[in-house]
C-alpha positions as CSV (number, residue, x, y, z in Angstrom):
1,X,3.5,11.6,0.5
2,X,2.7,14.2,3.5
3,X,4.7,14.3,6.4
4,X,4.7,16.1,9.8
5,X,8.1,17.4,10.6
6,X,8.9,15.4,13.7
7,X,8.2,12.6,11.6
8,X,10.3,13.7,8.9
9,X,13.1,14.4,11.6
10,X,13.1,10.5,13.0
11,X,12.7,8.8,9.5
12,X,15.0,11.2,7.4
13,X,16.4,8.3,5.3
14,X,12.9,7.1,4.3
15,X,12.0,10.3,3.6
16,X,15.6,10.9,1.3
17,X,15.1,7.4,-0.3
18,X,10.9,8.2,-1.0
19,X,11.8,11.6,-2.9
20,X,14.8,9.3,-4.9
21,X,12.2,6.8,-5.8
22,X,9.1,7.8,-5.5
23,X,9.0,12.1,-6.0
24,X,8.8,15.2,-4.3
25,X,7.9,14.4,-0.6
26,X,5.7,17.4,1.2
27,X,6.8,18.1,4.9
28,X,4.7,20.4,7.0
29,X,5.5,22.4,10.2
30,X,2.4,24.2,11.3
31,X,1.1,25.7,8.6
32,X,4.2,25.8,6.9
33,X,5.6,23.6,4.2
34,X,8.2,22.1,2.3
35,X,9.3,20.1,-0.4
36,X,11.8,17.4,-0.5
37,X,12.8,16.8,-4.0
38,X,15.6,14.6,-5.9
39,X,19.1,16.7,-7.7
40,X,17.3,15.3,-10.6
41,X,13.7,16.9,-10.6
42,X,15.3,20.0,-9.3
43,X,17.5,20.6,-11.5
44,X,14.9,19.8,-14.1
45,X,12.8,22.2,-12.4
46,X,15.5,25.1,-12.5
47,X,17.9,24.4,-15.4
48,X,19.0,26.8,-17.8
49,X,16.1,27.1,-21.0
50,X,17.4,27.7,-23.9
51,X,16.4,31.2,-25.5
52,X,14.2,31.5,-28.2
53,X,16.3,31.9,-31.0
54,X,18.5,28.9,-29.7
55,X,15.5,26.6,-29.7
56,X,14.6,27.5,-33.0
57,X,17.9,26.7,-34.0
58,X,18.5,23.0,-32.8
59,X,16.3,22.2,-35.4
60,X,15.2,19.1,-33.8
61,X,11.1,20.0,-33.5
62,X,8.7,17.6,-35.4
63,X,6.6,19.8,-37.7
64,X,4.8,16.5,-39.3
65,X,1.7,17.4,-40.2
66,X,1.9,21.2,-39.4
67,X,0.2,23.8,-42.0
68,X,2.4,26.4,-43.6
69,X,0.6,27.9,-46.1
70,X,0.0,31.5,-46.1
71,X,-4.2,32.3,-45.8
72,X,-4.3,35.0,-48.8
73,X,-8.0,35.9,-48.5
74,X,-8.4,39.8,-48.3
75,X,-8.7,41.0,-44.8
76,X,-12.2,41.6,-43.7
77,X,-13.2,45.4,-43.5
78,X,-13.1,46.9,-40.3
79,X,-14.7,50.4,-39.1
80,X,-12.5,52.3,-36.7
């Protein structure tokens, strides 16, 4: 949901409750903006990622149905 800051400003807790519930709320001064977001999706948003080597090692992808056989065909000739 938009709102304009002074509207923001006098219904703060239905603005708090409405990014709880409902998701990120966009408040705009102007032609500036914010966004009011939940601990949750923030922390989603910015959590640490594992590296790559760490998700590779969890070991908990589903590879059903993925292809891992080696194409041996020759290499097609190229002119440099």
């Amino acid at each position: 949901m938009k709102w304009k800051l002074a509207e923001a400003k006098n219904r703060f807790s239905e603005l708090v409750n409405k990014a709880l519930l409902e998701g990120p709320q966009l408040v705009s001064r102007r032609d500036e903006r914010v966004v009011v977001i939940s601990e949750h999706d923030y922390q989603h948003l910015t959590g640490e990622k594992p590296n790559f080597i760490e998700f590779l090692l969890r070991g908990n992808m589903d590879l059903e149905g993925v292809d891992f056989k080696r194409d041996r065909s020759l290499s097609r000739k190229t002119e440099l």
